[in-house]
N, C-alpha and C positions, 0 to 999 in steps of 0.2 A: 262538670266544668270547674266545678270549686277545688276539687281534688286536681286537677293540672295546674290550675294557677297558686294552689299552695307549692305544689312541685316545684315551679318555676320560682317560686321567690327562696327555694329554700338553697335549689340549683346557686340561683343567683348569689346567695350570702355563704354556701359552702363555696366559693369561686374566691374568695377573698378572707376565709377564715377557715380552710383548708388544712393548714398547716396546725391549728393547737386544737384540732376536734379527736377525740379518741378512737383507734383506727377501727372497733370493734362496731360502735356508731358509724360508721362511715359504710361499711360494709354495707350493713341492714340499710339504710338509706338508700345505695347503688340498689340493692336488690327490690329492692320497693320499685323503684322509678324505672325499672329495666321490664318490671314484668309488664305496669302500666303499660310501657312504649310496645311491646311487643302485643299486645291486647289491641291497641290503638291501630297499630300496622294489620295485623287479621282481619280486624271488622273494614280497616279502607281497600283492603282486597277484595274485598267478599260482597263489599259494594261496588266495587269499578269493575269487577272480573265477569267474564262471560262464560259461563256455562256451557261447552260445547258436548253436548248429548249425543250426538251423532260418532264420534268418536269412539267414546267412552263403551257405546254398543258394538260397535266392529271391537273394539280390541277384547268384550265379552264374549261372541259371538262374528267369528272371523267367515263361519261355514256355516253350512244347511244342518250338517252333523252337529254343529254344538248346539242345535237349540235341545236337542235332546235333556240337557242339560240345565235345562231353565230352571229347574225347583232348587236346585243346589245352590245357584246362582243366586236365588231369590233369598233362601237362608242364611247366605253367605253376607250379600249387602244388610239383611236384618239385623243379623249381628256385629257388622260393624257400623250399626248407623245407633242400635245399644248403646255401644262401646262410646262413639261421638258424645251422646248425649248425658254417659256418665263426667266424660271428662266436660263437659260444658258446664252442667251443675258443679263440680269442682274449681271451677274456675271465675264461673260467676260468686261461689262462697268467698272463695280468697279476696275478691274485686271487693266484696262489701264487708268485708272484714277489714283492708288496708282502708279504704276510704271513711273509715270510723274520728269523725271530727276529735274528739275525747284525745286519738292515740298521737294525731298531729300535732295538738296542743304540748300534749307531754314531751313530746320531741323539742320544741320548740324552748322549752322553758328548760330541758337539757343544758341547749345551746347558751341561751343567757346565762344561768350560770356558771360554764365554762368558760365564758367571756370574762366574765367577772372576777374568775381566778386566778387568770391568767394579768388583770390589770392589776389586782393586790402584788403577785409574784414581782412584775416590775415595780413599782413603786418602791418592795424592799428592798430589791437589787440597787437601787439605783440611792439608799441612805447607808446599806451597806460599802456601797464604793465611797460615798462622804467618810464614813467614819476611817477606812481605811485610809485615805488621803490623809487626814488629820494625824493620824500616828505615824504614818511613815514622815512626815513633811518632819517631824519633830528631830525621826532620824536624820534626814540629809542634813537640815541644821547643823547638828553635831559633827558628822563630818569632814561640813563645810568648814566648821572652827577647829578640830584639829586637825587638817589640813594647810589652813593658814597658820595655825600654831606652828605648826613642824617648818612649814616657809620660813616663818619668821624667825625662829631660831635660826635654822639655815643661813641667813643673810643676815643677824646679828651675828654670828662667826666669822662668816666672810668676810664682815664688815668691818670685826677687830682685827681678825688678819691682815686687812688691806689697809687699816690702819699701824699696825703693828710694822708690818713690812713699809708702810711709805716713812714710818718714822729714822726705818735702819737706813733707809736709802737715802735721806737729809744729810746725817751722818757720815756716811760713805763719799755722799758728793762732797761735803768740807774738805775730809780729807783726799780725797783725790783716790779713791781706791778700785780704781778701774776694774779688775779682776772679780772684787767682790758684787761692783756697782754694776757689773753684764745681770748676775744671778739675779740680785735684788730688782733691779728695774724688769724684768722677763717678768719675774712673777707680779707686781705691781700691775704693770702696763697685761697680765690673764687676765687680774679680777678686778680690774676696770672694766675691764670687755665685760666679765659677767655681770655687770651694775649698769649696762646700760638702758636699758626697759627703766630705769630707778634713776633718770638722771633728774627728775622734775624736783629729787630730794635735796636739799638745800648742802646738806655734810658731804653728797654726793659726788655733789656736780664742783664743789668747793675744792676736794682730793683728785679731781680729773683735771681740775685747773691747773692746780698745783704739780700734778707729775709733769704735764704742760711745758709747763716754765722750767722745770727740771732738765726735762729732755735740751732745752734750748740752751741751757746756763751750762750744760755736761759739754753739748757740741761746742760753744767758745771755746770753754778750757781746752777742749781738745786741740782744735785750730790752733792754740796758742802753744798747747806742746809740742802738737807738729813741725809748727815753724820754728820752735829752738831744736829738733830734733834735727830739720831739715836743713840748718843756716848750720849746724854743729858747732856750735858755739863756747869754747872750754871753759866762759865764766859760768854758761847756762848748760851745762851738759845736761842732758835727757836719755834716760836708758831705752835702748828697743825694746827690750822688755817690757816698758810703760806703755810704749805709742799700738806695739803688740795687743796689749791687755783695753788699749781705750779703740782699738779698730773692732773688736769684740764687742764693745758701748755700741757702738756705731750699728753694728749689726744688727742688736736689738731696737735699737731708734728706728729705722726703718731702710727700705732699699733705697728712696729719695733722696734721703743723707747721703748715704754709701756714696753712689753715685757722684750727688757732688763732690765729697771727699777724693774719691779716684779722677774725677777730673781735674778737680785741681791742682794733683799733685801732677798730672800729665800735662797740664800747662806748664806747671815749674821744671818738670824735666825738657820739657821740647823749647824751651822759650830760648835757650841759646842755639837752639839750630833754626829760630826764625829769624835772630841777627845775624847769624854768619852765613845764612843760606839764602841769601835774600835774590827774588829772580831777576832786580836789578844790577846786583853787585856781581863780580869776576866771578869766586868762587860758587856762587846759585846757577851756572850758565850750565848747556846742555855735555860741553867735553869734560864737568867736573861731577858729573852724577855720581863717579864710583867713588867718591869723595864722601860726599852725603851719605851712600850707603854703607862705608867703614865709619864715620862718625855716627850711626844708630847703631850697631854691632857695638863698639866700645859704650854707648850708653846703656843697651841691655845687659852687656857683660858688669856693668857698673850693679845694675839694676838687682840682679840675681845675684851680687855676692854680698850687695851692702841694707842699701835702702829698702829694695822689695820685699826682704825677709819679713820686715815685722805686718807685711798684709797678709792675711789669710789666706790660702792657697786657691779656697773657691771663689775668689773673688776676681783672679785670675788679674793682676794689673799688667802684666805683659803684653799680654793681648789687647787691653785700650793703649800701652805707647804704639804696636804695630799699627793698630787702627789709628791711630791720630798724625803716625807720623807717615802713613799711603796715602792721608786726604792731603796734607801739607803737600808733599811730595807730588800726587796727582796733580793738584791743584799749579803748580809750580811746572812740571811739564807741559800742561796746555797749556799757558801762558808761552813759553819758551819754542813748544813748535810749531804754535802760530803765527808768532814773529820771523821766525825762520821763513816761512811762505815756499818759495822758492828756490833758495839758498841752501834748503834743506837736501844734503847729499842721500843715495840710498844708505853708502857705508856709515854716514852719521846716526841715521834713523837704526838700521841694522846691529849696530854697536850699542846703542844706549838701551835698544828695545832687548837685546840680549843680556845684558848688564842688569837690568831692572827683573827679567825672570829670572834670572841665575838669586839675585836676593830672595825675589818672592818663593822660589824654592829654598832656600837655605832655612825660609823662617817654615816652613812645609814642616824640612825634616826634623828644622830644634823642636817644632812643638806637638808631632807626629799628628799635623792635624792640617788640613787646605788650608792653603791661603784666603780664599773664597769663604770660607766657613768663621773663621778668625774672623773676619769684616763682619759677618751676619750676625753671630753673636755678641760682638759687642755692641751694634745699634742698638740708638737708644729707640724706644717703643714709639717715642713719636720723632722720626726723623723728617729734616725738610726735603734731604735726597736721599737715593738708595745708595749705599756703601759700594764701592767698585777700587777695582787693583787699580796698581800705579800702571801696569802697563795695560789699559785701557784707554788710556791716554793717546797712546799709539796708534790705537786704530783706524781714528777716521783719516790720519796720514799715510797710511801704508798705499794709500795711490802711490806715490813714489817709488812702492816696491815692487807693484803690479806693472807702473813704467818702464822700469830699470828690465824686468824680462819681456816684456814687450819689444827691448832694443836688443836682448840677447837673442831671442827667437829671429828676429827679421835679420840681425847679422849671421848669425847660423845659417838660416835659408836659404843665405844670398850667396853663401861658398860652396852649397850643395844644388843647384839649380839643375845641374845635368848629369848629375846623381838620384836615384829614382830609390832603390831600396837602400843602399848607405845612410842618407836623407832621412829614410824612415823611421829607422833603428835608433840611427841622433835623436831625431825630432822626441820620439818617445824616452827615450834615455834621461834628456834634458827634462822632460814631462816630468818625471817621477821624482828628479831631484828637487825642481822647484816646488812639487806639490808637498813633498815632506821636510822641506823646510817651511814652508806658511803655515802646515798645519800643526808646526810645533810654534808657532807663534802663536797665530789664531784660527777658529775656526768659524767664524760668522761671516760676514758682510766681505773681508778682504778675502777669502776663500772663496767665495761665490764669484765675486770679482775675478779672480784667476779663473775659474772655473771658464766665463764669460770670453778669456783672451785666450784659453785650450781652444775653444769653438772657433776664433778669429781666424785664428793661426791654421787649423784642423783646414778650415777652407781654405785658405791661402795658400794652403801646401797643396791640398787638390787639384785647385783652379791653376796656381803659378808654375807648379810643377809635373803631377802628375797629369793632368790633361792635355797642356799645353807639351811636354814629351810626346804627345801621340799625332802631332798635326803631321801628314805626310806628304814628303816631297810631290811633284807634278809628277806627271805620267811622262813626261820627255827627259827629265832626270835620273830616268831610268838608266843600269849600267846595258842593260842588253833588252829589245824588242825580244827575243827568243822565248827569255828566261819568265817575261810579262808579272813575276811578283818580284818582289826584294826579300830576302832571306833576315837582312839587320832590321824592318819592318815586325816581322815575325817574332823574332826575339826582342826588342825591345816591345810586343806588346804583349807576350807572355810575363815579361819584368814588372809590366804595370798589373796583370793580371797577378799576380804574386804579392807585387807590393800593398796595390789598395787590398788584398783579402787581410793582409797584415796589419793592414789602418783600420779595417771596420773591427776585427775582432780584438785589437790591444784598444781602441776607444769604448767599445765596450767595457773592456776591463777596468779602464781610467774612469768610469761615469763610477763605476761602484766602488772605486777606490774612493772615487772624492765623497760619497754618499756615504760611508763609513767613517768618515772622517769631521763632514760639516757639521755644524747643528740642527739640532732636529726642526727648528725654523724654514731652514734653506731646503729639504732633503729634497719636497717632492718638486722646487723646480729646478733641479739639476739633472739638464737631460743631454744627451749629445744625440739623440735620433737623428735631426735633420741630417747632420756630420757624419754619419753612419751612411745616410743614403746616398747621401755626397761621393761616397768610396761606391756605395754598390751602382750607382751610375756610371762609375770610371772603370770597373771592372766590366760594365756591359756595354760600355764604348768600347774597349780593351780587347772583347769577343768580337766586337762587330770591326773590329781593323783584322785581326784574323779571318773573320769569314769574308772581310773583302779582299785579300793579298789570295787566300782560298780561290776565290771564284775568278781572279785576275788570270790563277794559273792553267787555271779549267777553260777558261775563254779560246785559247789557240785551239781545243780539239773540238771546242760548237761550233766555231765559225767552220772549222772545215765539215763539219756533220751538216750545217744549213745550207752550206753552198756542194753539198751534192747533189744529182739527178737520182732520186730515184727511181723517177716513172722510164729510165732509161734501162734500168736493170732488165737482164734477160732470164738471170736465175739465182739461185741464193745458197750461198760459199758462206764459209764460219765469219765469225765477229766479225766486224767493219775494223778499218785501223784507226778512225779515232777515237773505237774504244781503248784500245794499248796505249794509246797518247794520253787520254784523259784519267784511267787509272795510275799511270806512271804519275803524273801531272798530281792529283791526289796523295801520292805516299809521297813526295816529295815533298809538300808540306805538312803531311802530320808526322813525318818523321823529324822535321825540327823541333815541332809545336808539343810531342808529346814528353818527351824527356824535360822540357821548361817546365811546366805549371804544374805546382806542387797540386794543388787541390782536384780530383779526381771527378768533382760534380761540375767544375767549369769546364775540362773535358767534354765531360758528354753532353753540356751545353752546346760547346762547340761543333761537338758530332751531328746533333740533331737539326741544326743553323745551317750546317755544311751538307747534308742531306736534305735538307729543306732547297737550298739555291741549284743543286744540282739536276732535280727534279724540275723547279723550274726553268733550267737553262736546259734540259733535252726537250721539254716543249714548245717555249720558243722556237728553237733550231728545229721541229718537226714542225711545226705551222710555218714558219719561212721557207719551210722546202718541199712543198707541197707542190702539183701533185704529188701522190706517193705513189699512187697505181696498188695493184695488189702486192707483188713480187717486192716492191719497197717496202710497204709494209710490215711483207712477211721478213725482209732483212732486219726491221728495224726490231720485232720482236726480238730475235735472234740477240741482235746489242744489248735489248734491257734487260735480259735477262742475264747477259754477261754482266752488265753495270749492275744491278743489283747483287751481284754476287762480290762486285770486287767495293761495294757499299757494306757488306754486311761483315768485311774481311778488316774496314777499315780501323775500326777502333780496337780491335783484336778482345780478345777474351773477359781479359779484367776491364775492360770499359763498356761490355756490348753490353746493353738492358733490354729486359723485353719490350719497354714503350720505344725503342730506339728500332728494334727489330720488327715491333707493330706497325711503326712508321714509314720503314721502308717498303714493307710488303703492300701496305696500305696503296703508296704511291704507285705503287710496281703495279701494282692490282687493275688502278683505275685504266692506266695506260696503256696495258693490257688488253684490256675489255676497248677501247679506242679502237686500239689497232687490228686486234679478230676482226672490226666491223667490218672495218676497211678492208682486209684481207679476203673477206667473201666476194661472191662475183654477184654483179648486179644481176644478173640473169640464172635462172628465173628472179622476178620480182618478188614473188610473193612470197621463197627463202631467204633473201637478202634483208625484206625487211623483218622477217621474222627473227632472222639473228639477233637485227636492232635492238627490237621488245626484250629477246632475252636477254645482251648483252649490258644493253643501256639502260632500258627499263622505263623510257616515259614516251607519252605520244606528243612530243614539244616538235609542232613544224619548225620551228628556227633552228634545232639543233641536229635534227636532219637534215636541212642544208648543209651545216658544216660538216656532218662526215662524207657528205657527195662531195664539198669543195675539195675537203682534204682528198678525198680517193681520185677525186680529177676525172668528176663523172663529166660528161658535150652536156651541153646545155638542151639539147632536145632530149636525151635521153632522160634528164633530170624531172622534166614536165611529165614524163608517164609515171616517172618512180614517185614522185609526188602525190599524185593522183592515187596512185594503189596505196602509199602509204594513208593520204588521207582515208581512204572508202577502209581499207584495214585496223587502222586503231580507232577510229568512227564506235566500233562492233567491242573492242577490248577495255572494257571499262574499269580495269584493276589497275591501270596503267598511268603513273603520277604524271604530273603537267610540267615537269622542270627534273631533272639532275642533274653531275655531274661536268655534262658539256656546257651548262647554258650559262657559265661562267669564264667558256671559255674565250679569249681573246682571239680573234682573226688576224690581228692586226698587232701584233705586240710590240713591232718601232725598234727602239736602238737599246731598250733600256739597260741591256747588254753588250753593249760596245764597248769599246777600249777607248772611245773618243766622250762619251759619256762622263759627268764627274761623279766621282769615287761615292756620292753620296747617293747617288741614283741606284748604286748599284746594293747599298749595305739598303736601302728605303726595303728591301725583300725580306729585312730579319723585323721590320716592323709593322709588318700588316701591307706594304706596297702589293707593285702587279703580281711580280711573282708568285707571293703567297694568294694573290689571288688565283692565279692559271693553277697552283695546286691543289685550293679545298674544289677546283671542278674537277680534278681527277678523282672520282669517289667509287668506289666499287657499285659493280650494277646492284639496284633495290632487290631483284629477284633472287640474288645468291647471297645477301644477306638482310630478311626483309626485317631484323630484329633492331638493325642498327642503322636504315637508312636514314642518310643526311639532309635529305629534303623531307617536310612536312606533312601531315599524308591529303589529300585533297578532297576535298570537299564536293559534289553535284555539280553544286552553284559556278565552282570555279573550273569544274569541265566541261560547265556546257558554255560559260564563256569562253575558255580557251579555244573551245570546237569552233566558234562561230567567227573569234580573232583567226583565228590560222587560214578560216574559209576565207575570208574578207583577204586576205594578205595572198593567199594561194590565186585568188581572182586577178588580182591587180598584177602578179607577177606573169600570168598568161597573158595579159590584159598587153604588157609592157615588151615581151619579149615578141622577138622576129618571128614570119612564120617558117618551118621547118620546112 
């Protein structure tokens, strides 16, 4: 145990003094304490472990055969149990040879003196770095002094420099020597700048003072040459060449000098145009503006051949008189067209506001530079307003000009009232001229403004003109009962159709015209949308006077179509005649209609509106003349099929489309399938109804009544068909609950009469009856089950409908006579 806990304290203090032990020691050390541990680990196995003997003989002895074998066996284990015990004695020698008190001690005492030389080594490391410190420190010193040495030379030269040169410039200033006093003060007022850090020095801050007072004592003299330069004075003449040579001074005194110097020289130039121009007096008033602007022109011209020479060109003094004489000037017109109020004519505003850009342009191109830009560069850094032209002034009165076309528009309109496209042409003519004169005036707020009376006006001309052209006479104003449309109808609504496409697509054009023009402030709310839709409403009122004057003329061949007998018919002879009547009746107004209307897609607007009512007007006129019987029916086929042909003839070639051609067959189709039903014989039962299913394709008791009404089934016979059709679609459960017919009307009234008002009858191109009696013409579900128009039906709502139809099928037994 003494041997482990030596281990352990030595583990312990190599853990912390690891790093300065010799690695040769370190080694042997490891190897000591590894074999230990490894000794230690053997003998705790050897104590915990069990012995399993049983094993150890099966795996010597697996058979009966290998006991044969046992002596080899036995020699075998002898010699390795030798072997064991030689390395045992080996190992026990090594165990009492490390654990030798003597060998630890020496180890030990190793250690300490390692330690100990390692504390010597620092100790002299660390007087080493003193002595070091001590010699270089001596260095920096040195340095440090000739480095302020070489400063201080440095800045006693400077020093007499700046005295050398403040003395030339004492001198200079006596005598007045401007020329030479720019050079001498420049460098003076450098190597002041570079003595500033040094102002605490007494000789210093004395030589800063005094250039000081110099600068101040130069600007008098200056002022005072100015003014005999500027008064020209023959007792006191002053050369340009001086006033030249001391603006040069100025230059170097600073830009705040400057400054004041150019303004005040722009006070003494303008100050005779503030007594002669005064906005009290005659000549200050708004008819003498162009007064004011030829007395600045002769003051620049003054300016540039006399006085302005002796300023230095970048200092640009032309451009502070144009600046100072636009805020005068501004300032003097607001005054002036405020007072005005009312008074103020447009040609007065229109005159003076033209007169004022034609200037502000003139100084544009003398000085090839904006007028706009002229103002921004010469404000001053801290201004109390923003700089702005004379003719801004103008602006916030140009209501007066947005009036004055406000009265030009409404007199215009008032000569063209029964003028529908003449009107148009003006209206936008007039449009373009006023918009490119405002926007060579201005383009913000009064632009916007006009923009705002285009809209006013856009509707006014809609409303006053184009729509109100469309209201059409009574139906007793007619020239002839026969004729049942009007032809001057027709063409004046192809005129509007014309015109308003004219108004939507040229206000388009005007929205981006003015959007090009505004500022970019206004852009995004410059819209004419609403005014747009304004025209596309007049142009689909416009259609819908056409498809009424259309359907006016179609009406004499329904009425006789509804008030015929069909159930009278005995056999069935080619077309009916009022199919020749209603085709006639047809080419005779799209023969007017089509040669009018420039645009080809309100055309076949038209087409499809005008096949849309015709379809609804042959069903009407079939459900009004009902019975059909078979034999009628089979006639009526015979018609639509003619009517559809002289439908798909109607628009001809270059108008026909295939949705127009889809449409018609579509219609054609349902009506079709209608009338096959009808045209079967009720008898047998159980074929008639089976055509149904195929033809109609749903098991809706309600709409198999109406093909027994229309067929003009006795009412007893209806009770068995009934019955078989119940007990038969009962069994066909693929068979939807509504199509086609179950929209259709039994009852459809007058809504096609001629005694009817005109709006009953157009109510067809907006979703009315009509187009209602058409979506139930739908081709049967079974001949196209990919596209049927009813929903597909669901269990739930067949076994309700089975049991609504029973209940209703009851009650009508229930109700009816007995047979």
């Amino acid at each position: 145990m003494s041997i482990s806990k030596d281990a352990t304290s030595f583990n312990y203090q190599t853990r912390h003094d690891v790093n300065v032990l010799p690695p040769e020691l370190f080694l042997s050390i490891q190897r000591i304490l590894d074999a230990q541990a490894a000794k230690d680990e053997v003998s705790f196995e050897a104590a915990s472990g069990e012995l399993d003997t049983v094993t150890i003989l099966n795996s010597y002895f697996p058979d009966e055969a290998s006991l044969g074998q046992l002596e080899s066996v036995q020699s075998g284990l002898a010699d390795k149990e030798r072997e064991l015990q030689k390395q045992i004695d080996e190992l026990q020698q090594e165990l009492r040879t490390d654990q030798d008190p003597n060998r630890m001690q020496l180890i030990q005492e190793m250690i300490s003196d390692l330690l100990g030389q390692i504390s010597r080594i620092r100790e002299k490391a660390t007087e080493s770095e003193a002595v070091v410190r001590s010699i270089t420190k001596e260095i920096q010193v040195l340095d440090l002094a000739k480095k302020n040495l070489i400063l201080s030379m440095t800045t006693l030269k400077r020093l007499q420099m700046l005295v050398s040169a403040f003395s030339q410039l004492e001198g200079q200033v006596k005598s007045s020597q401007y020329a030479d006093i720019a050079q001498s003060l420049a460098a003076v007022k450098q190597i002041c700048d570079s003595f500033k850090p040094y102002m605490s020095v007494p000789r210093i801050s004395q030589i800063r003072r005094r250039v000081q007072e110099l600068q101040s004592e130069l600007k008098s003299k200056i002022d005072m040459e100015w003014e005999k330069f500027y008064a020209q004075d023959p007792a006191r003449p002053v050369k340009p060449s001086t006033v030249a040579a001391a603006c040069q001074v100025i230059d170097v005194i600073g830009s705040d000098i400057r400054a004041q110097f150019v303004d005040r020289y722009v006070a003494l130039e303008l100050k005779e145009y503030r007594r002669i121009f005064r906005a009290t007096d005659e000549a200050g008033q708004l008819d003498n503006l162009s007064r004011r602007f030829a007395w600045f022109r002769r003051l620049l011209q003054t300016h540039e051949n006399e006085t302005g020479r002796v300023f230095p060109a970048e200092w640009r003094a032309a451009w502070y008189l144009v600046a100072k004489f636009a805020e005068i000037t501004r300032d003097d017109m607001t005054v002036l067209l405020s007072k005005a109020g009312s008074k103020l004519t447009v040609k007065q505003l229109l005159d003076t506001l033209q007169e004022t850009l034609e200037f502000e342009n003139s100084i544009r191109q003398r000085y090839a530079t904006p007028f706009e830009d002229i103002l921004k560069t010469t404000q001053p850094a801290v201004a109390t307003r923003p700089s702005r032209t004379i003719s801004s002034a103008f602006e916030p009165h140009m209501g007066v000009f947005i009036d004055a076309q406000d009265k030009v528009l409404s007199d215009m309109l008032s000569q063209y009232r029964v003028l529908v496209l003449p009107s148009s042409t003006e209206l936008f003519y007039v449009y373009a001229q006023i918009l490119d004169q405002c926007a060579t005036l201005f383009t913000g707020q009064p632009l916007f403004d006009l923009c705002n009376l285009y809209k006013k006006w856009l509707r006014i001309y809609a409303e006053d003109v184009l729509v109100a052209s469309m209201k059409r006479p009574s139906v007793t104003s007619r020239k002839s009962i026969e004729t049942r449309f009007e032809p001057s109808e027709l063409r004046n609504a192809c005129k509007l159709v014309n015109t308003a496409d004219y108004c939507h697509a040229t206000a388009l054009e005007l929205e981006e015209k003015i959007r090009e023009k505004i500022n970019a402030d206004f852009k995004e709310r410059v819209s004419l949308q609403e005014e747009c839709d304004i025209f596309v409403g007049v142009i689909s009122s416009a259609i819908q006077v056409l498809v009424r004057e259309f359907e006016a003329a179609c009406d004499p061949a329904f009425i006789n179509m509804s008030r015929t007998a069909w159930s009278t018919l005995d056999l069935v002879s080619g077309q009916s005649g009022y199919v020749d009547e209603l085709t006639k009746a047809m080419e005779q107004v799209v023969d007017i209609i089509k040669p009018l209307i420039e645009q080809k897609k309100y055309l076949r607007n038209f087409f499809d509106k005008a096949a849309s009512v015709v379809f609804a007007k042959f069903t009407n006129a079939l459900v009004k003349s009902r019975p059909l019987k078979e034999i009628g029916a089979e006639q009526l086929l015979i018609d639509l099929q003619a009517l559809k042909a002289s439908l798909l003839r109607l628009p001809g070639e270059s108008l026909s489309t295939t949705n127009y051609t889809r449409s018609v067959t579509k219609n054609t189709t349902r009506l079709e399938a209608l009338l096959k039903v009808i045209v079967t014989p009720a008898d047998p039962a159980e074929g008639f109804i089976l055509n149904y299913t195929l033809l109609i394709g749903d098991a809706s008791f309600s709409n198999f009544q109406k093909i027994l009404d229309l067929k003009g089934t006795p009412p007893a016979e209806q009770n068995d068909l009934m019955d078989s059709f119940l007990t038969i679609t009962s069994t066909k459960t693929n068979l939807e609950s509504t199509s086609f017919l179950s929209s259709l009307d039994m009852d459809p009234g007058q809504a096609a009469s001629l005694t009817s008002p005109p709006s009953s009858r157009v109510s067809l191109l907006s979703g009315g009856a009509g187009e209602g009696i058409l979506a139930a013409l739908g081709s049967p579900p079974l001949s196209t089950p990919s596209g049927s128009d009813t929903p597909p039906r669901t269990d739930h709502t067949s076994k309700f409908t089975d049991f609504r139809r029973f209940v209703s099928f009851a009650v009508r037994r229930d109700s009816m006579p007995p047979s």
